[in-house]
DSSP file (Angstrom, degrees, kcal/mol; ACC not computed):
  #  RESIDUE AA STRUCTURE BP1 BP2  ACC     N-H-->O    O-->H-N    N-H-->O    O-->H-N    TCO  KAPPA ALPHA  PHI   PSI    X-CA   Y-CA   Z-CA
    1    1 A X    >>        0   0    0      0, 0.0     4,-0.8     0, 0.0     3,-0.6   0.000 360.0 360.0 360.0 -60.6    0.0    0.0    0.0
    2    2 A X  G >4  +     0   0    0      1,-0.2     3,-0.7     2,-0.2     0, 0.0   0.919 360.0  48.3 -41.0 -47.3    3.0    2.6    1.2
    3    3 A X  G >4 S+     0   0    0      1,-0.3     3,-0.6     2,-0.2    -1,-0.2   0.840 106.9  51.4 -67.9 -28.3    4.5    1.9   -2.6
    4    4 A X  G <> S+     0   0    0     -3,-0.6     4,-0.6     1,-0.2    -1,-0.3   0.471 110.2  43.0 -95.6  12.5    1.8    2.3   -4.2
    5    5 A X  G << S+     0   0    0     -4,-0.8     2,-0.6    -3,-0.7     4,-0.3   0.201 114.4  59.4-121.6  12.7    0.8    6.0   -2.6
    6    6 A X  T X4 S+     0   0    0     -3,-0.6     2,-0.7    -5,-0.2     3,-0.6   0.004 108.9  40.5-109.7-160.8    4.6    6.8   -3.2
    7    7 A X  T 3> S+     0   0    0     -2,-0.6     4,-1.3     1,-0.4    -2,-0.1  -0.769 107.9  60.5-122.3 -17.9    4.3    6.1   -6.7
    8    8 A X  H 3X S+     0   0    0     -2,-0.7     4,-0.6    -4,-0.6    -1,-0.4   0.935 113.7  37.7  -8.7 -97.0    1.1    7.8   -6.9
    9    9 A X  H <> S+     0   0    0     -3,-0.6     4,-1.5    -4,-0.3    -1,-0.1   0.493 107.6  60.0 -59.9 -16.6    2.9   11.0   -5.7
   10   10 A X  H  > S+     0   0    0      2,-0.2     4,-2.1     3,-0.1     5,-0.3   0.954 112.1  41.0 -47.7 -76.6    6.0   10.7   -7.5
   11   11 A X  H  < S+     0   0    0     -4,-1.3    -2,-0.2     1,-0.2    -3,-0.1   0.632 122.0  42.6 -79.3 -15.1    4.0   10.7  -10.8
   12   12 A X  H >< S+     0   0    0     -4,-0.6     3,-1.9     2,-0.1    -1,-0.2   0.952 111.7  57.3 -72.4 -65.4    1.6   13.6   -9.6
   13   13 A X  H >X S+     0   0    0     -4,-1.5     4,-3.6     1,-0.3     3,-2.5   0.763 102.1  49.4  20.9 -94.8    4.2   15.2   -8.2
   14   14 A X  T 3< S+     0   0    0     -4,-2.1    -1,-0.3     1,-0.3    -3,-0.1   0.328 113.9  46.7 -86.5  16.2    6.4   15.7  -11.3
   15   15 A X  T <4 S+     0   0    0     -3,-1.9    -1,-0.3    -5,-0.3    -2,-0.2   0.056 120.0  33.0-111.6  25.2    3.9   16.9  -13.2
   16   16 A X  T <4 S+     0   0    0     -3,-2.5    -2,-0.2     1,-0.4     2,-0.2   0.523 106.2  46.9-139.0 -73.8    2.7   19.0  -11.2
   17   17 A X  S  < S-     0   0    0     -4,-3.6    -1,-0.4     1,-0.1     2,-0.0  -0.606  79.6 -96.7-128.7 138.5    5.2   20.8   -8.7
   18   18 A X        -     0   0    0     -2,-0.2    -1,-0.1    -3,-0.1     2,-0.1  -0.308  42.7-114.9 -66.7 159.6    8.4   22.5   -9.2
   19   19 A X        -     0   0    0     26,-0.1     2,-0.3    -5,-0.1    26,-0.2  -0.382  23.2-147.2 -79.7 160.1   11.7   20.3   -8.4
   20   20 A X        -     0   0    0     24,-0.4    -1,-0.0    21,-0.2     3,-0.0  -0.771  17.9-173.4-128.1 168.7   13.8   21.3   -5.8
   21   21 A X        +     0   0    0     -2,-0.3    -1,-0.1     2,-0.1    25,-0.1   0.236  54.6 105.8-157.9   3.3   17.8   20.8   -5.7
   22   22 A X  S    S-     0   0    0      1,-0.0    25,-1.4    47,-0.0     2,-0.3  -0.126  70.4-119.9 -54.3 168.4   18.4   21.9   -2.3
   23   23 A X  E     +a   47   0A   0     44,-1.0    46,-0.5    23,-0.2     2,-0.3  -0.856  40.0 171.6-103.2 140.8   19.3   19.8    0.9
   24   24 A X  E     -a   48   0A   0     23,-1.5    25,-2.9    -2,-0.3     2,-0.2  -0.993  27.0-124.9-140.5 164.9   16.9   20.2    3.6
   25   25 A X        -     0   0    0     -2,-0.3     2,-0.4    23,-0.2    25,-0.2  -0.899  12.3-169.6-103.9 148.3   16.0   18.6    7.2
   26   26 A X        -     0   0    0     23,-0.3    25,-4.0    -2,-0.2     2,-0.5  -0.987   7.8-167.7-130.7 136.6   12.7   17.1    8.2
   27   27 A X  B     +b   51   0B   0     -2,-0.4     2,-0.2    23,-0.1    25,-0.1  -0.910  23.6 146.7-123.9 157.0   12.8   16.4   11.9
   28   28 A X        -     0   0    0     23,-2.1    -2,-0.1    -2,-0.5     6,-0.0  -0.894  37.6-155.5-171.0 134.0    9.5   14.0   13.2
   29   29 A X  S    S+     0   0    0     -2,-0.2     2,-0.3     3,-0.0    -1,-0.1   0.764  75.6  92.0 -83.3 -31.2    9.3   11.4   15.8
   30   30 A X  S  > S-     0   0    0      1,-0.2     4,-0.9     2,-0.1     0, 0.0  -0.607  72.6-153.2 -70.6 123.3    6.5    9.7   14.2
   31   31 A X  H  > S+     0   0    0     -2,-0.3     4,-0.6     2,-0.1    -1,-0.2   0.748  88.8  40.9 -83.2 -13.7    8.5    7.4   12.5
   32   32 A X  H  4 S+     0   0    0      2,-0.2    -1,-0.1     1,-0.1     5,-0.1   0.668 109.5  68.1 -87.2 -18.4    6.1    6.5    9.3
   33   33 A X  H >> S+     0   0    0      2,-0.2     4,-3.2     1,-0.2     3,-1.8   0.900 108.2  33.4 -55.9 -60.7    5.4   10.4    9.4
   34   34 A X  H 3< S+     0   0    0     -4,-0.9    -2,-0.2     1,-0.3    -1,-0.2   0.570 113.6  54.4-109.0  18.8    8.9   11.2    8.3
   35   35 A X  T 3< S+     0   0    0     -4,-0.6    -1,-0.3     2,-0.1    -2,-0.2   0.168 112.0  46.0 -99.0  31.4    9.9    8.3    6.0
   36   36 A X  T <> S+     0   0    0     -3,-1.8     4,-1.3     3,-0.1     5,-0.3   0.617 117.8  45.7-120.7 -21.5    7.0    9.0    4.0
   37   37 A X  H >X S+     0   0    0     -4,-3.2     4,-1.8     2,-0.2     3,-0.8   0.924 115.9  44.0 -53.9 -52.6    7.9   13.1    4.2
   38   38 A X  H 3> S+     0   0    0     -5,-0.5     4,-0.9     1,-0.2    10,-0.2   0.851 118.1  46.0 -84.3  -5.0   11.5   12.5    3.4
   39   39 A X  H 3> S+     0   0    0     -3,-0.2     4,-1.9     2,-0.2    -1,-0.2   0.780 117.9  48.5 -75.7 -21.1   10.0    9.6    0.2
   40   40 A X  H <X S+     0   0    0     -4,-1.3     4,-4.0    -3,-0.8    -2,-0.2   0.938 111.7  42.1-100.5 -63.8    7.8   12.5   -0.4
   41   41 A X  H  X>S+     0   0    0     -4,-1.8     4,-1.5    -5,-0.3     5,-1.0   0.887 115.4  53.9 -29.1 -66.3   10.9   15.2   -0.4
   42   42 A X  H ><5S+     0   0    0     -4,-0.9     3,-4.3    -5,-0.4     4,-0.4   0.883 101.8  60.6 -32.7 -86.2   13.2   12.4   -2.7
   43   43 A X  H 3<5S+     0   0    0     -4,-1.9    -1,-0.3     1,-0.4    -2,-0.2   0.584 108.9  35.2 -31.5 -59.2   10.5   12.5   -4.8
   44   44 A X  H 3<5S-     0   0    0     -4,-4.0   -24,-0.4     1,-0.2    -1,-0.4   0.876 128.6 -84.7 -59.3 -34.7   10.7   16.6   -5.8
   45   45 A X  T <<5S+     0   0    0     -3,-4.3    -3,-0.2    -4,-1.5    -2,-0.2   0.397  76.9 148.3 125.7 -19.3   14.3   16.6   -5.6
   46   46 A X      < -     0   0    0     -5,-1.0     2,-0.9    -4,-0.4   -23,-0.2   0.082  46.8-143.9  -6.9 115.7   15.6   17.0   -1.9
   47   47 A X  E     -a   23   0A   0    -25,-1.4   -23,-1.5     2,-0.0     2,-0.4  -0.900  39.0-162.5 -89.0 116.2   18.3   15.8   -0.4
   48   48 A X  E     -a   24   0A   0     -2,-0.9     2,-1.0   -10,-0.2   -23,-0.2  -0.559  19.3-146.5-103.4 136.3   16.5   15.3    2.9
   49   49 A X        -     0   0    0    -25,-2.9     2,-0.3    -2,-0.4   -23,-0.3  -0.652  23.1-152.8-112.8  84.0   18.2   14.9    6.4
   50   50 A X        +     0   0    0     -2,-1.0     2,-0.4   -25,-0.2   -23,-0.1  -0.410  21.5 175.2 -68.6  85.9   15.8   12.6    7.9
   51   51 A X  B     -b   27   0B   0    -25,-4.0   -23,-2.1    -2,-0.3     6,-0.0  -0.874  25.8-165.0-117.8 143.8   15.8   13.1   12.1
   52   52 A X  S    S+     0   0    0     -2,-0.4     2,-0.2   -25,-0.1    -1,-0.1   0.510  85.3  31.6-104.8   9.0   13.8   11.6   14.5
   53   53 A X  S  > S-     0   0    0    -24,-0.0     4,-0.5     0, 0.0   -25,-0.3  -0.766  83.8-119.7-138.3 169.3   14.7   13.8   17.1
   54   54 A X  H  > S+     0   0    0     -2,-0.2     4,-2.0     1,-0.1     5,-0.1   0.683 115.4  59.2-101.7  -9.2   15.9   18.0   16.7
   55   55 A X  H  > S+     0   0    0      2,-0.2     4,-1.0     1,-0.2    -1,-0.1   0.766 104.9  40.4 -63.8 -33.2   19.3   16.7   18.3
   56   56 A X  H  > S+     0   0    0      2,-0.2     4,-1.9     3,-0.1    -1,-0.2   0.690 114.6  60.4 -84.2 -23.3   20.2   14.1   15.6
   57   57 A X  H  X S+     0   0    0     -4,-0.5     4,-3.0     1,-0.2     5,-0.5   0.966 109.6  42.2 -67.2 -46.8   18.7   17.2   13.1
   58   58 A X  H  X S+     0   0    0     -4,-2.0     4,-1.1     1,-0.2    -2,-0.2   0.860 113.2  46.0 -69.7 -26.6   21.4   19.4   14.4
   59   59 A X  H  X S+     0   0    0     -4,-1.0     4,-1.7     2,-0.2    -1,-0.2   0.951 116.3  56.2 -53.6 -59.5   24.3   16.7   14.4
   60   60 A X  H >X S+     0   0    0     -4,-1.9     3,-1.1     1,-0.2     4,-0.8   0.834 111.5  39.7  -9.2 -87.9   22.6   16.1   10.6
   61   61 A X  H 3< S+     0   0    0     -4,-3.0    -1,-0.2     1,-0.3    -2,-0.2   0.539 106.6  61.2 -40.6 -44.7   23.1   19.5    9.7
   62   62 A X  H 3< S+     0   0    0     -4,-1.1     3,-0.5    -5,-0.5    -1,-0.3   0.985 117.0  33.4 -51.8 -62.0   26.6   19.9   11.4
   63   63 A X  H << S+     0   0    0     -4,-1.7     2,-1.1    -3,-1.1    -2,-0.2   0.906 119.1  49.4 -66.0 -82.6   28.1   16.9    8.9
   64   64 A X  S  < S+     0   0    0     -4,-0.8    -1,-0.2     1,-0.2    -3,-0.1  -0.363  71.2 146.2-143.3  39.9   25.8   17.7    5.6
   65   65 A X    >   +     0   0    0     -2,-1.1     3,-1.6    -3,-0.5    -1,-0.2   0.997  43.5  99.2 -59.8 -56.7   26.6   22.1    5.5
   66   66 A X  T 3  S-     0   0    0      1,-0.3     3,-0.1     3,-0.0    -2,-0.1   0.215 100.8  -5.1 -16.8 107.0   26.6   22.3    1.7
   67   67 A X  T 3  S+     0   0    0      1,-0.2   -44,-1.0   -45,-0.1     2,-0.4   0.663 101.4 128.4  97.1   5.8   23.7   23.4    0.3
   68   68 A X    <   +     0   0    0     -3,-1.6     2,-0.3   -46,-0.2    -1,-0.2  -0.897  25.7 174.7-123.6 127.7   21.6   23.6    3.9
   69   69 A X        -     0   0    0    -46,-0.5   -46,-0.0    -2,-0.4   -47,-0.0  -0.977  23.9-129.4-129.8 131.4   19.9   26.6    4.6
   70   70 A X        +     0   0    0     -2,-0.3     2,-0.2   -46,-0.1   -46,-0.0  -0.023  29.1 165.6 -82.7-173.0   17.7   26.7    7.9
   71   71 A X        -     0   0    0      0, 0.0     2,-0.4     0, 0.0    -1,-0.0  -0.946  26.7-127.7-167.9-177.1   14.6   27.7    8.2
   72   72 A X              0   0    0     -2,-0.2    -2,-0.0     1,-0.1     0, 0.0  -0.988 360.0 360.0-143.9 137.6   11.5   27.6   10.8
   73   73 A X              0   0    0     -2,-0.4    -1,-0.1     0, 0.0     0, 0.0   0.357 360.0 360.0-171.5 360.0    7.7   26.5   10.2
């Protein structure tokens, strides 16, 4: 079911919605929350830095500067 609503959004997606070429972080505790955000991310073009916690985002962030700009919402 999870492949087939990623593949789903992948093909709406890229017809749809501009690509992105940025690195970004998604922090989420729910773990099915934020691999299907960071499948969802892939999809446009992301490189996503995938935390389940905001301590592992900033360690993330630390390694991965390139390209990473922060942001709040």
């Amino acid at each position: 079911m999870r492949e087939k609503l990623v593949k789903a959004a992948s093909e709406t997606a890229k017809d749809a919605m501009p690509m992105g070429t940025e690195a970004v972080s998604l922090v989420e505790d729910e773990r099915a929350i934020l691999d299907l955000g960071k499948a969802f991310l892939n999809i446009l073009g992301y490189e996503v830095l995938a935390a389940a916690t905001p301590t592992e985002a900033i360690r993330l962030v630390g390694k991965n500067r390139q390209g990473h700009r922060s942001c709040d919402h």
